[in-house]
C-alpha positions in Angstrom: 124.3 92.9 127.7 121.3 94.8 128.7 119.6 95.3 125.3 119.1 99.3 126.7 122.7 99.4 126.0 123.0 97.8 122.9 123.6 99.6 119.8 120.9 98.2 117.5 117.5 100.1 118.4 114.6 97.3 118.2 111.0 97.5 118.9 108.3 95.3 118.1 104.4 97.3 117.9 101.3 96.0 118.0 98.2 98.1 116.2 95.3 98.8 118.0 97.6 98.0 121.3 100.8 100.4 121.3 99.4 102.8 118.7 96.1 103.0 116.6 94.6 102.1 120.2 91.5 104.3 119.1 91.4 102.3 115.1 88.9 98.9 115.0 90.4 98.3 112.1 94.2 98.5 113.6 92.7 96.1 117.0 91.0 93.9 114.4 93.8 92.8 111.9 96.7 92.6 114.8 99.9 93.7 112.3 102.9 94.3 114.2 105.6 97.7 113.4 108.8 97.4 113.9 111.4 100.0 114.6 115.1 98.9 113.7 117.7 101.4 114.2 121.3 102.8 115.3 121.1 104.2 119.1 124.4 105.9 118.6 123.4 108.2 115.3 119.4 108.0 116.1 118.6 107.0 112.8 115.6 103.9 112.5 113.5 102.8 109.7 110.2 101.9 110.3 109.0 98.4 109.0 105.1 98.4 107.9 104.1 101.6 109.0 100.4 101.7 109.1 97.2 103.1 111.0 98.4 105.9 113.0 102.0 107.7 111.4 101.3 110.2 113.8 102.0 107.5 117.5 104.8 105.9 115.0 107.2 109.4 114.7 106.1 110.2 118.4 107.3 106.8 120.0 110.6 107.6 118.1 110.3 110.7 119.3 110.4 109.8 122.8 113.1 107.3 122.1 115.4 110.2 121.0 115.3 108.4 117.1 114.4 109.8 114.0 112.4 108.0 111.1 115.1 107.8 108.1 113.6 105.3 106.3 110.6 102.6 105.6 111.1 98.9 105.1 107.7 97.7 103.4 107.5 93.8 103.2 104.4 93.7 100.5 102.0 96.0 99.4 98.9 94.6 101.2 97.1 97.9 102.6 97.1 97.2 106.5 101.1 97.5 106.1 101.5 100.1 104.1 98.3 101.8 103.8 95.7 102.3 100.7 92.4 101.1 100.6 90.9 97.4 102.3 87.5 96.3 102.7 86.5 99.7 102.3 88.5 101.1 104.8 91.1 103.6 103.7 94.0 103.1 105.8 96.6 105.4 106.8 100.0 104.4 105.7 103.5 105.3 103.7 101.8 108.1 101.7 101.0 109.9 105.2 104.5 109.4 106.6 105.6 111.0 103.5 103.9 114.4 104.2 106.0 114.3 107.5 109.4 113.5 106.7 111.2 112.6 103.2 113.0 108.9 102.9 112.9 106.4 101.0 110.6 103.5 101.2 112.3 100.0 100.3 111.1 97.5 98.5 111.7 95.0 96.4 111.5 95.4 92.7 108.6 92.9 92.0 106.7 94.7 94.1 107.2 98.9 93.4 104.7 98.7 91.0 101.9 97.7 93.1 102.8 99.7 96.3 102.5 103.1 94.4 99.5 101.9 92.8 97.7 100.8 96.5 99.1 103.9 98.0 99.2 106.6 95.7 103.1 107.6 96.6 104.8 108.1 93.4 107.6 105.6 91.9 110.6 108.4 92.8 109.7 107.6 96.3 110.1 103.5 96.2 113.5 102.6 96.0 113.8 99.0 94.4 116.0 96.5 95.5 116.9 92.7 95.0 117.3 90.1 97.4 120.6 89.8 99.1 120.8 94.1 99.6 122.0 95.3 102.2 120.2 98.7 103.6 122.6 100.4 106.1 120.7 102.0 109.3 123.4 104.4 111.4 126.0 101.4 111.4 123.3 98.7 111.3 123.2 96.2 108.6 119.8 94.7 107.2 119.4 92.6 104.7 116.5 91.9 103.1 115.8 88.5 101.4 112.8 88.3 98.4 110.3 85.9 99.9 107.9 85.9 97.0 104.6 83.5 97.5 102.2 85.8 99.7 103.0 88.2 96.9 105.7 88.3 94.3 107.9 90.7 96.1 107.4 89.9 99.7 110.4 90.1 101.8 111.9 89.4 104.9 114.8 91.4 107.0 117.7 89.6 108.8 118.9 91.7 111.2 121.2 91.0 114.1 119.9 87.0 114.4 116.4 88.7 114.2 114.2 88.0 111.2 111.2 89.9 110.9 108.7 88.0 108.2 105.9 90.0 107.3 103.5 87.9 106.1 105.8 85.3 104.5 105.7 83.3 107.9 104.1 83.3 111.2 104.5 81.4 113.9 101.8 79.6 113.6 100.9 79.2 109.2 102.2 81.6 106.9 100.8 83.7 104.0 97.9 83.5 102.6 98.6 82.2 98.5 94.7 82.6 97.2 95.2 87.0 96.8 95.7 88.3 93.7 99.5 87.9 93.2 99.9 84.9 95.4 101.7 82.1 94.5 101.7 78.3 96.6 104.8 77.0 95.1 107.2 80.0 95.3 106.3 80.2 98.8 106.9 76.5 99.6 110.7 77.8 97.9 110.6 80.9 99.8 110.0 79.2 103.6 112.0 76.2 103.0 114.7 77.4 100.7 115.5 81.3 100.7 114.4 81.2 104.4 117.6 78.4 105.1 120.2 80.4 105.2 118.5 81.8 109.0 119.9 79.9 111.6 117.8 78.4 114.3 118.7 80.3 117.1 117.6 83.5 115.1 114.2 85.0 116.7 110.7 84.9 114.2 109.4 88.8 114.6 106.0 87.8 112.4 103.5 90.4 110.4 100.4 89.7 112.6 99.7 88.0 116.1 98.2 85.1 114.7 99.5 82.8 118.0 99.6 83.0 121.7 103.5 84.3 121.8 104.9 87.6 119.8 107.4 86.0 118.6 109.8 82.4 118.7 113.1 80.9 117.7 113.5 79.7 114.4 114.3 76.4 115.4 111.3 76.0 117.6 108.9 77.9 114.2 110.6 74.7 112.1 109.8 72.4 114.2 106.3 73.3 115.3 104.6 75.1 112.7 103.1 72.7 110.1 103.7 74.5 106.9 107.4 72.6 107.6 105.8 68.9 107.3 105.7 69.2 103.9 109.1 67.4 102.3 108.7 68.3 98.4 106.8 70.5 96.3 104.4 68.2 95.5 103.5 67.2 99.2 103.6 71.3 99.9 100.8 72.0 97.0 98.7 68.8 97.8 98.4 70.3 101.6 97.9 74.3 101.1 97.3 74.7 97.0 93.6 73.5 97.4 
């Protein structure tokens, strides 16, 4: 089918490329944006929306969507804005002065997403993995993924899985910030991560690697942070 006239709505962004073309900041950390939504109702979330809100609601614009919610897969600032190396980045606070939804998160990580962004708790609705949010008539789930940060998550949608910064296609998450944790993410990528098959597609946080994005199957195969077999061989390698 040509994916024009599917029903799911799905566009991957890159900052500093398809919007924030004008931020260093946006060119310099690479995160991607992704728009998941119903074509039929016009109704998308935005995943991450950081650096320019402003390009984000006029790309949906264009595309004949509306922005009816935010997906957030941590609380780091470049994906949902708040301050970073002393850079103040635009982010969910600044969407919220345009339209009024709900940002989704999991619950381990409300806490410090108001706190990095200044929204208020009212505006974060908490979730647990295994929800379901419901875009239009499209179904995502999100699945906890806690190691980058305690409530990092992922989103299954449609054999699509887009990671955040739980796994990349080349590494994964970064365990030494404040809130990371190496063994619940060697539980998160090779056990709550399982259940995606490998013919789903990895939609990562940043472009970290050549290619945008890759099959599960090929991730598993080629990316080392899969040689571990245990625990123990998984903190001996990235727990240093």
């Amino acid at each position: 089918m040509n994916p024009d006239t599917e029903r799911l709505y799905f566009k991957q962004l890159l900052s500093g490329r398809d919007f924030g073309n004008t931020d260093n900041l946006a060119k310099q950390m690479v995160n991607f944006v992704y728009l998941i939504g119903d074509r039929e109702t016009g109704e998308s979330v935005i995943v991450d929306p950081a650096y320019d809100i402003d390009a984000l609601l006029e790309i949906l614009e264009e595309d004949g969507m509306q922005c009816s919610g935010v997906l957030a897969t941590h609380y780091h600032p470049d994906h949902v804005g708040g301050s970073m190396m002393g850079y103040d980045i635009i982010g969910v606070k600044e969407l919220l002065e345009h339209v009024s939804v709900p940002i989704h998160a999991q619950k381990e990580e409300a806490e410090f997403i108001t706190k990095v962004t200044g929204i208020e708790s009212k505006d974060v609705m908490e979730h647990s993995s295994g929800d379901i949010v419901t875009v239009g008539e499209i179904k995502i789930e999100l699945i906890h993924t806690p190691g980058h940060t305690p409530g990092s998550q992922c989103f299954l949608v449609e054999n699509r899985l887009v990671a955040g910064d739980t796994l990349f296609l080349e590494g994964c998450g970064r365990t030494d910030l404040p809130g990371g944790d190496p063994a619940a993410l060697y539980d998160s990528l090779h056990n709550r991560l399982s259940k995606v098959p490998d013919e789903a597609t990895l939609f990562p946080g940043h472009l970290y690697s050549p290619e945008p994005m890759a099959l599960m199957g090929q991730t598993r195969q080629q990316n080392y942070v899969f040689l571990p077999r245990s625990e123990e061989q998984w903190l001996t390698m990235f727990a240093g």
